[in-house]
Structures are given as structure tokens and as C-alpha cells.
C-alpha positions in Angstrom: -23.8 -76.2 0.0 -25.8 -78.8 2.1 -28.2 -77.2 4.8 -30.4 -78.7 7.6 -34.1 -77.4 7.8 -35.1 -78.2 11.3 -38.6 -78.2 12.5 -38.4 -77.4 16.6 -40.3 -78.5 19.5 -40.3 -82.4 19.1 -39.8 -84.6 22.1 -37.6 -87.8 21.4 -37.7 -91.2 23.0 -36.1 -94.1 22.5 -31.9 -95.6 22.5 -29.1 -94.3 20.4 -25.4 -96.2 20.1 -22.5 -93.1 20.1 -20.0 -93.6 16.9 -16.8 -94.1 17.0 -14.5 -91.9 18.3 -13.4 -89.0 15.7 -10.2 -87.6 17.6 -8.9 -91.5 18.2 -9.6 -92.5 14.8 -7.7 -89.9 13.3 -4.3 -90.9 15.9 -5.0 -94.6 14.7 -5.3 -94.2 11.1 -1.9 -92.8 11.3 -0.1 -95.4 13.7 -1.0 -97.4 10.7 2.0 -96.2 8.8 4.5 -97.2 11.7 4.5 -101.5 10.1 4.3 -102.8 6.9 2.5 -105.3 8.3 -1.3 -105.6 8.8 -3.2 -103.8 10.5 -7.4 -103.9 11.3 -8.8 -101.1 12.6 -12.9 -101.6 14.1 -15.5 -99.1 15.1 -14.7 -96.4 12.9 -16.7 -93.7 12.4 -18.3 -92.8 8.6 -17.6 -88.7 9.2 -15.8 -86.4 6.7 -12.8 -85.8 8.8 -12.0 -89.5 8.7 -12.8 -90.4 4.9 -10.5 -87.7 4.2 -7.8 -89.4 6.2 -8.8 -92.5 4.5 -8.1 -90.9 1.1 -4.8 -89.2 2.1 -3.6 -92.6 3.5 -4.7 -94.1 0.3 -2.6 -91.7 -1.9 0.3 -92.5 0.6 0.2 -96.1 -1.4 -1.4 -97.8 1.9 -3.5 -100.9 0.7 -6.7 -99.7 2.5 -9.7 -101.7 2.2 -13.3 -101.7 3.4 -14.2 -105.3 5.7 -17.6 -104.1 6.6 -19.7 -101.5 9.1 -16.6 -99.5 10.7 -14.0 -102.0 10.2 -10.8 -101.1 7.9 -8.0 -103.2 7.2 -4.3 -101.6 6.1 -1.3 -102.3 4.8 1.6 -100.3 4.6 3.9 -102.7 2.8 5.5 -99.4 0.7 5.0 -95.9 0.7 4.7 -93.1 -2.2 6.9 -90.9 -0.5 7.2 -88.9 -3.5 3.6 -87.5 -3.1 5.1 -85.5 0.2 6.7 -83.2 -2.7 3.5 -82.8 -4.6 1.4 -79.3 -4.5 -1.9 -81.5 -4.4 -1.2 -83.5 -2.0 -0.3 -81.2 0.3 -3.5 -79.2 -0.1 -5.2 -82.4 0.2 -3.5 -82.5 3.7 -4.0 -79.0 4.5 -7.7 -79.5 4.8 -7.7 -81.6 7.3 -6.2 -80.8 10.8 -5.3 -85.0 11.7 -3.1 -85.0 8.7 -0.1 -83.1 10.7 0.1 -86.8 12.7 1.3 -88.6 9.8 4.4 -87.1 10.4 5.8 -89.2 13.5 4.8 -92.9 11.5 7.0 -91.3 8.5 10.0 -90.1 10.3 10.0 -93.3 12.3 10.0 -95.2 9.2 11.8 -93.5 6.0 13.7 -90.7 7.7 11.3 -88.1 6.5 7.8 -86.5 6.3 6.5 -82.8 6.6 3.6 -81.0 8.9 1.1 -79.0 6.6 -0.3 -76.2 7.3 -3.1 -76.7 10.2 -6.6 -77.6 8.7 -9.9 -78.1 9.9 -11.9 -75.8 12.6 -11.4 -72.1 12.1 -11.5 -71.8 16.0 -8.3 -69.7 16.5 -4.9 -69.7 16.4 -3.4 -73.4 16.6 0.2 -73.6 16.3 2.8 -76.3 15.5 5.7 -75.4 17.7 4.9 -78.2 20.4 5.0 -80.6 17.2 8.4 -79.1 15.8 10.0 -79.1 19.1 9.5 -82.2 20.1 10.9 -83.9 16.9 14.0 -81.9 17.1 14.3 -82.8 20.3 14.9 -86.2 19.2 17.1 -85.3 16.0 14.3 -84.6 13.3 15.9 -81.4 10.9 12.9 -78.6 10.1 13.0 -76.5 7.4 10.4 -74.4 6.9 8.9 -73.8 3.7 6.7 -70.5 3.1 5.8 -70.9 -0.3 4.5 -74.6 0.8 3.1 -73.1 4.5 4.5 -76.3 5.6 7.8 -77.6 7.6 9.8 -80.4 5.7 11.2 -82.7 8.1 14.2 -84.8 8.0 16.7 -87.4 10.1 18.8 -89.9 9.6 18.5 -91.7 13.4 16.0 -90.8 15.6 17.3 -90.8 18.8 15.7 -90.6 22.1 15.9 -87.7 24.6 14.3 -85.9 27.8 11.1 -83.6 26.1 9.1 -81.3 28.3 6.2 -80.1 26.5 5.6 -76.3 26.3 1.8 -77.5 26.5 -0.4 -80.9 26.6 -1.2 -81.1 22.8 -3.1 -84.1 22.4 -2.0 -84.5 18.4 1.3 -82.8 19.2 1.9 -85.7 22.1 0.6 -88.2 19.8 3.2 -87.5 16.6 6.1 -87.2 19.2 5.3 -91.0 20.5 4.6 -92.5 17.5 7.9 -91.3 16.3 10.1 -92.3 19.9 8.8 -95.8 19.5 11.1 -96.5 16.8 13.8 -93.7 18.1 17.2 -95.0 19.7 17.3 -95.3 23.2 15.2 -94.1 26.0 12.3 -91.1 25.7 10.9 -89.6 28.4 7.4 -86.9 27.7 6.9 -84.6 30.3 3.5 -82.6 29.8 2.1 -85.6 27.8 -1.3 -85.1 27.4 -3.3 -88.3 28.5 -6.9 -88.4 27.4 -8.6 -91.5 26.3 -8.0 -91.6 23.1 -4.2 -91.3 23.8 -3.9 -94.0 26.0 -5.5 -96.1 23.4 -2.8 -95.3 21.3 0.2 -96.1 23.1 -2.1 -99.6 23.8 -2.2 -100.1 20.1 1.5 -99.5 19.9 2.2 -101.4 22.4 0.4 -104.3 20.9 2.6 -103.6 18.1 5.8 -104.2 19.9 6.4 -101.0 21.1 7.6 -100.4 25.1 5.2 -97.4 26.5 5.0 -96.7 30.3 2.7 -94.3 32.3 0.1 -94.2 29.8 -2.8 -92.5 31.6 -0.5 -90.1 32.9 1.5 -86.9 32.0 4.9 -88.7 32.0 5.3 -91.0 29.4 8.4 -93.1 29.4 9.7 -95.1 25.8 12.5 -97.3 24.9 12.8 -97.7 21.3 12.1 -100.7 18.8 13.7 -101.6 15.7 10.3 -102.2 14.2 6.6 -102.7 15.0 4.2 -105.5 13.8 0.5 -105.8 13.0 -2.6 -105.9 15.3 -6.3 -105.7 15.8 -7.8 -102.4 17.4 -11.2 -101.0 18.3 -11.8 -97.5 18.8 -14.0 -96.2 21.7 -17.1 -94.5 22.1 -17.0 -90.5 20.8 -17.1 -88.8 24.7 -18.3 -85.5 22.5 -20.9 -87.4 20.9 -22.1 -89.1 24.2 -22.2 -85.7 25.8 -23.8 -83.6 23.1 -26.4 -86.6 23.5 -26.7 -85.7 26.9 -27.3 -82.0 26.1 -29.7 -83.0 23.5 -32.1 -84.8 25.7 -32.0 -82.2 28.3 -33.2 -79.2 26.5 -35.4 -80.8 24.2 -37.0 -82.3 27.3 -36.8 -85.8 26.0 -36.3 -89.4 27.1 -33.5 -90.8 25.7 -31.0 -93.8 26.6 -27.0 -93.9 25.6 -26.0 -97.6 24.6 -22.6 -98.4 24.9 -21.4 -94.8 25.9 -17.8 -96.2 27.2 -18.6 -94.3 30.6 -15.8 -95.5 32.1 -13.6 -93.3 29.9 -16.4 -90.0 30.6 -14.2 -88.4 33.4 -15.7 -85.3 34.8 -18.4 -85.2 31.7 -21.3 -86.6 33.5 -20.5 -84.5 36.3 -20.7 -80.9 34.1 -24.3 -81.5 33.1 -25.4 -82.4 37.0 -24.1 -79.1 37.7 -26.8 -77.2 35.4 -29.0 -79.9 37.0 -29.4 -82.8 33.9 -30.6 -85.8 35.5 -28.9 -88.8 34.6 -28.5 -92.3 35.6 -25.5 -94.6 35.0 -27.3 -97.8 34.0 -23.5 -100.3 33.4 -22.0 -98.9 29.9 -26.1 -97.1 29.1 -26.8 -93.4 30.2 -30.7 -93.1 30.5 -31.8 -89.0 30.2 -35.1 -89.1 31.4 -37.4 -86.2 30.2 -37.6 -83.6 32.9 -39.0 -79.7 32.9 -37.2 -77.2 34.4 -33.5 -78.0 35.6 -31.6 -75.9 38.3 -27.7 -74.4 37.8 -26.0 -75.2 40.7 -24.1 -72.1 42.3 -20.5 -72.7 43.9 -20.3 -73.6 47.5 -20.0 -69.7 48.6 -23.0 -68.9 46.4 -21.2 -67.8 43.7 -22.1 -68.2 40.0 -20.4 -71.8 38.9 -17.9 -71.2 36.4 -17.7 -74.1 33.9 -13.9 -73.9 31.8 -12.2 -76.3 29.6 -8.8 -77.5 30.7 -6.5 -80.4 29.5 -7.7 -84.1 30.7 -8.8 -85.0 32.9 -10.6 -81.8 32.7 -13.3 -80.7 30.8 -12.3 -81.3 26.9 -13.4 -77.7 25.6 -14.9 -79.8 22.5 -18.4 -79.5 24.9 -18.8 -75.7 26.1 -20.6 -75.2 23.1 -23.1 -78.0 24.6 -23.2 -77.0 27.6 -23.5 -73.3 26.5 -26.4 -74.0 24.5 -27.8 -76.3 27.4 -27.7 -73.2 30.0 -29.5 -71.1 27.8 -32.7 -73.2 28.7 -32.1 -73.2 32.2 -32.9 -72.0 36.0 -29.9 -69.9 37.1 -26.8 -68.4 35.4 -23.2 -69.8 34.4 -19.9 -68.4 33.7 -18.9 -70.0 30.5 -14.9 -70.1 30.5 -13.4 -71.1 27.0 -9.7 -70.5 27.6 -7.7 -72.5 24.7 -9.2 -71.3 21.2 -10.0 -67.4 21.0 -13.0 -67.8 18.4 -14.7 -70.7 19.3 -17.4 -68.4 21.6 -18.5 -66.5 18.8 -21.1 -68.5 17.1 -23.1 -67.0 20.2 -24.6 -64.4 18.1 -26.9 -66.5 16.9 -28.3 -67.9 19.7 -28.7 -64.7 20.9 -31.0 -63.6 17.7 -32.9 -66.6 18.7 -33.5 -65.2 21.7 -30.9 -66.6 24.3 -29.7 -64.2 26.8 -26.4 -64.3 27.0 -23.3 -61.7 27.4 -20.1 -61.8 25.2 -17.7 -60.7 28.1 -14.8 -61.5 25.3 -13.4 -63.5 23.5 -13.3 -66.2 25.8 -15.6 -65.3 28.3 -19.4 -65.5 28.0 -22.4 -65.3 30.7 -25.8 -67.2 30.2 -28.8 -66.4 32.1 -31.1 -68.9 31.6 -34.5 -68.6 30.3 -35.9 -71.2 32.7 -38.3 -73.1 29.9 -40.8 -69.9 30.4 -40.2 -68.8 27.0 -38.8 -71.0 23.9 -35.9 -70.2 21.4 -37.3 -69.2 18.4 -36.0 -70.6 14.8 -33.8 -68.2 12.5 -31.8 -69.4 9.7 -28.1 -69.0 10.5 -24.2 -70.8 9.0 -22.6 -73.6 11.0 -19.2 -71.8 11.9 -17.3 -75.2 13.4 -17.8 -78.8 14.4 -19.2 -78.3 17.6 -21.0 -74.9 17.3 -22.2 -76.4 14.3 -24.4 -79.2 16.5 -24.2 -77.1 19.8 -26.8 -74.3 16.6 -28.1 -77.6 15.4 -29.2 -78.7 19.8 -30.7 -75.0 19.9 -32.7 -75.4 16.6 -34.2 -78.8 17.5 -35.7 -77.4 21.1 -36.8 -73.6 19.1 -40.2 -72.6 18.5 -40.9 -72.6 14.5 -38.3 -73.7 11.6 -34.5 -73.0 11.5 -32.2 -73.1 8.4 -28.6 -74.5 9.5 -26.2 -73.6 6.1 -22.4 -74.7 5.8 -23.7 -78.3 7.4 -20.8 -79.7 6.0 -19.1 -78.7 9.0 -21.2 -81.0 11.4 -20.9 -83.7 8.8 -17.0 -83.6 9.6 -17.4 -84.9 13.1 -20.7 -86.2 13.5 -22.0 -89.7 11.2 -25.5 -89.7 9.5 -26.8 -87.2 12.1 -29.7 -86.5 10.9 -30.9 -89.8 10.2 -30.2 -91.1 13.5 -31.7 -88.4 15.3 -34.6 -88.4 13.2 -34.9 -92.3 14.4 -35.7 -90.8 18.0 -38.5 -88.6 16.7 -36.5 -85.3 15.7 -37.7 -83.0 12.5 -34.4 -83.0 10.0 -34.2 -82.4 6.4 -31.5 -82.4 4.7 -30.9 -80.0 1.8 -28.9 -80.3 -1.5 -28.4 -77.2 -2.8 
């Protein structure tokens, strides 16, 4: 088990470049499949989650090969589809919760795949029907299998239909159009979700060859191609990085600048942490968090206590109410914390609360933070990573404590977030890593 020993209380200073995006990578390193021809991916980020993808593409019989810092090239001239029946492979998949989009490129191809049993983030509950659904809808046959925990999917023509999503699923929207590009005839996805990383996928496709319409919107309309061709891609700027940044420099009162943070593609981010008063200035593609003391929740108009909530794009992606959670506890005022899709994801508050944080577990989705206004310091505890982003929301709270914190089960952070601890440590922060 790998751990993080944090020393808190160090002020950082100076510029730091956001990876690539994790959630696009993982939607792009699965379009790959869709052409036998090749394919160059850029900007993509060294993080567990994506190596693992990597390796499962790899055992698919994909030529994947290294071309230097964040670039990949691959070609998927032929396909192992015989390692879709194998017990190791599909535990292989079942660790990782990108794997279920290989099953659009597949279908779209060779007439069959299979979704695994959701991996990654132990966050709650997070179901395949929007997946299943929309493939039948355009002719797939599921079967599932228990003693697998997976479906097996089948079809010998996609064909394309009228789909109305039962919710905005990002990978669920994103294995339903990487399968209609190749269907028969015209597809129309109502309920599409359309973040970022999304519309950079149907871009890539398009490049490909495919025929996508209303991308950056919730109706998405296709008309089929016989086949796709190669291309060149680069993946953007991680908007959860960029804003755990943000958080970072805010409670740990420290001067720090954003290179190349893609702010275009932000949405309402920027805007969250002005309302638990971050200063912040938009400087072209730079953010620049100056080093402040004390910073001011804003109330709602009727002075109310703001409610911050996740909700599909171009809302607030809930990937940051552990941030901005952990943010609040530091500051003047109080905030409704609203986490409405995942019914776990709130309960890595515990900790923060033995640290000293004063906050109120209304629920499970639900929690209030009275902030502690910079008069008195977290103080270090040694405590388990529980996800991703609770894992560096622990990680945010440890680095602005009083004292030394233990962060076990780091393994978790290392899924979405590259060489962490060497790049903050760059900016002045106290990280060691521990092998153990």
C-alpha cells in the first residue's frame, strides 16, 4: 500500500500546467477501436486509470505504441476478439469503470462486445441500464450473464433509431455514438449529455469520417458511415484538475498561476469558487490565484445560505464538491453542500471533521459547512483515501493542517491525478511518498 506523509502549513508560489484530461482520455482511447487505421492520440495523461486502459487495449491486439511525453499512437488493424470470453480479461476490465465504452467501437465493428461489471470509484450505485438501452435501441441483443456480472452483446446490423435517454450519462452517451456512427441510417440522442470532453469526441469522430450534428448540445443527430479512418487528436486540459488547483491555492493561502487551463471549456467552475469568495483572474488561457487571508461565502440574493449542487453540464460536474467542500471548511460564512447523483461520495467527511472541520452530515447527500474563517487551522490525522476526488479533496485539507497527516490507500489519487506529488512539491508543498 503507497501512502502520502504530508507536512501542513507551506505556502506555494509559482506556475503549474493541468494534465490531460482523465474522463476524455478514457472516451478517446476507445474511439480508437472504431478504424483499422491509424490513429495518434496527444496530451495524454500518465494516471493509473489510463495505463490500465492502455493495457486492456493492448490485450485487445491494438498496436499501441509510446511516441513520446503524452503522445500515443494505435492501430487497430485486427482484434483478439476471443479475449472478450476470457475470465481474466474480463476482471482486467472490471477494474476499471472506462472499460464499459469499448463496447460501442466493438459492436460497430465486429457485431459484438460485452459491458463488465462497473469498476472504479466505490461512490454508489452506478448502473448500466442507460448503456443497455440505448444499444438495443439500435438492434444490439443483451444477454446477461450472472456468473460473468457482465452483459454479452450482440448484432448483426446496427441500425439507427430515435433514443431518449433515461438520464445524461456522459460514458453511457459516449458508447451509444460511437456505436450510431457506423449504424444504418439516421440516429437521433435525446438527453445526450454534452460536456467538453464529449464534444471532443464526436470532433474526433467526425474527423474520422463520421456525420455528428448538435455537438455541444443535448440532441445529437447521426447518419451512419460504412467505415471511419484515421486522425490526429489532442486532449484538453483536466477541468477537475484546474479546479482542484484553484481550491488548492485558496486554502493554503498561496500564489499560484494555471498555464494553459483550457478556460474556455471551464463553464460555471470559475464562477463556484467566486461564490465562497476565491479571488481569481482570467489572464488568456492562465488562471493566477493570488494568495489572500480570509475569503467571504456569498449568501443567495434573499440572504439565504448559497446552496452549491452538482448537475449535468453545463452545470457543476459533481467531480469538484469534494473541493469545494474542503475549500468552505476554511472559510467566512456557511454553504449548503448538495451532492445529488452518487449516495456515498459525502462520506469521506468524517475525516475532515476529526481534523477539526465543522461540518454536519444532513445525509447522504446533503452536508452543511460552517467555516472556520482561518482563526483556527485543521489539524493533521492520519486517515484512507476513500475515492479519486475525496482522495485529493483529504490530500487539499492535509496540505493547509497544522502538524503531519498520513494519507493511506493513495493509489486511489494516483488513478486520476499524474505525479501529484512531485509537481506540487515543485511549488513548495511537503509530500513524501511512502512504499510500504
Amino acid at each position: 500500500m503507497r501512502s502520502f506523509e504530508v507536512t501542513g502549513g507551506a505556502r506555494l508560489h509559482g506556475a503549474i500546467i493541468p494534465q490531460g484530461a482523465k474522463n476524455e482520455a478514457l472516451q478517446i482511447l476507445c474511439a480508437v477501436l472504431l478504424t483499422p487505421e491509424e490513429v495518434v492520440v496527444h496530451n495524454v495523461p500518465d494516471i493509473v486509470d489510463v495505463r490500465q486502459m492502455l493495457s486492456l487495449l493492448d490485450e485487445l491486439g491494438i498496436d499501441v505504441q509510446p511516441l513520446g511525453t503524452g503522445s500515443w499512437k494505435f492501430r487497430a488493424a485486427t482484434i483478439r476478439l476471443e479475449r472478450m470470453t476470457e475470465v481474466a480479461f474480463h476482471e482486467k476490465a472490471n477494474r476499471l469503470r472506462g472499460s464499459v465504452m469499448i463496447a460501442g467501437p466493438l459492436l460497430a465493428r465486429f457485431g459484438k462486445s460485452f459491458i463488465p461489471r462497473p469498476g472504479g470509484d466505490k461512490i454508489g450505485r452506478r448502473k448500466m441500464d442507460t448503456h443497455v438501452l440505448g444499444l438495443e435501441k439500435l438492434g444490439v441483443k443483451a444477454e446477461y450473464d450472472a456468473g460473468m456480472g457482465c452483459f454479452h452483446l450482440s448484432v448483426d446490423k446496427l441500425s439507427g433509431n430515435y433514443i431518449l435517454l433515461d438520464e445524461p450519462s456522459v460514458t453511457g452517451t459516449a458508447n451509444i455514438v460511437m456505436a450510431a456512427v457506423m449504424a444504418v441510417g439516421h440516429t437521433t440522442i435525446y438527453n445526450a449529455a454534452c460536456e467538453p470532453y464529449l464534444q471532443q469526441l464526436c470532433r474526433m469522430l467526425n474527423k474520422m469520417g463520421a456525420s455528428i450534428k448538435g455537438i455541444g448540445s443535448n440532441l445529437l443527430e447521426i447518419d451512419g458511415v460504412s467505415a471511419l479512418h484515421g486522425t490526429d487528436h489532442r486532449i484538453l486540459p483536466d477541468m477537475i484538475e484546474v479546479g482542484s488547483f484553484i481550491g488548492m491555492a485558496a486554502i493554503t493561502g498561496s500564489d499560484i498561476r494555471i498555464r494553459n487551463a483550457g478556460v474556455e471549456h471551464l463553464g460555471i467552475i470559475p464562477d463556484k469558487f467566486r461564490q465562497l469568495g476565491i479571488n481569481m483572474h482570467i489572464e488568456g488561457d492562465d488562471i493566477h490565484i493570488p494568495s489572500q487571508g480570509e475569503y467571504d461565502i456569498q449568501d443567495n440574493m434573499d440572504g439565504s445560505i448559497l446552496t452549491i449542487y452538482d448537475h449535468p453540464w453545463p452545470g457543476l460536474t459533481p467531480d469538484l464538491l469534494s473541493i469545494l467542500l474542503v475549500v468552505a471548511t476554511q472559510a467566512t460564512g456557511s454553504v449548503l453542500i448538495h451532492q445529488k447523483m452518487f449516495e456515498s461520495r459525502l462520506f469521506f467527511v468524517d475525516k475532515l471533521i476529526d481534523m477539526g472541520a465543522r461540518i454536519i452530515l444532513c445525509d447522504p447527500h446533503r452536508a452543511t459547512v460552517i467555516g472556520l474563517e482561518k482563526k483556527q487551522a485543521l489539524r493533521g490525522i492520519t486517515m484512507n483515501s476513500p475515492d479519486i476526488r475525496a482522495g485529493m479533496a483529504l490530500l487539499i485539507a492535509a496540505m493547509s493542517a497544522e502538524g503531519r497527516s498520513i494519507i493511506h490507500n493513495i493509489e486511489q489519487i494516483d488513478r486520476g491525478y499524474q505525479h501529484l506529488d512531485k509537481r506540487l512539491n515543485a511549488l513548495g508543498a511537503k509530500i513524501r511518498r511512502i512504499e510500504s
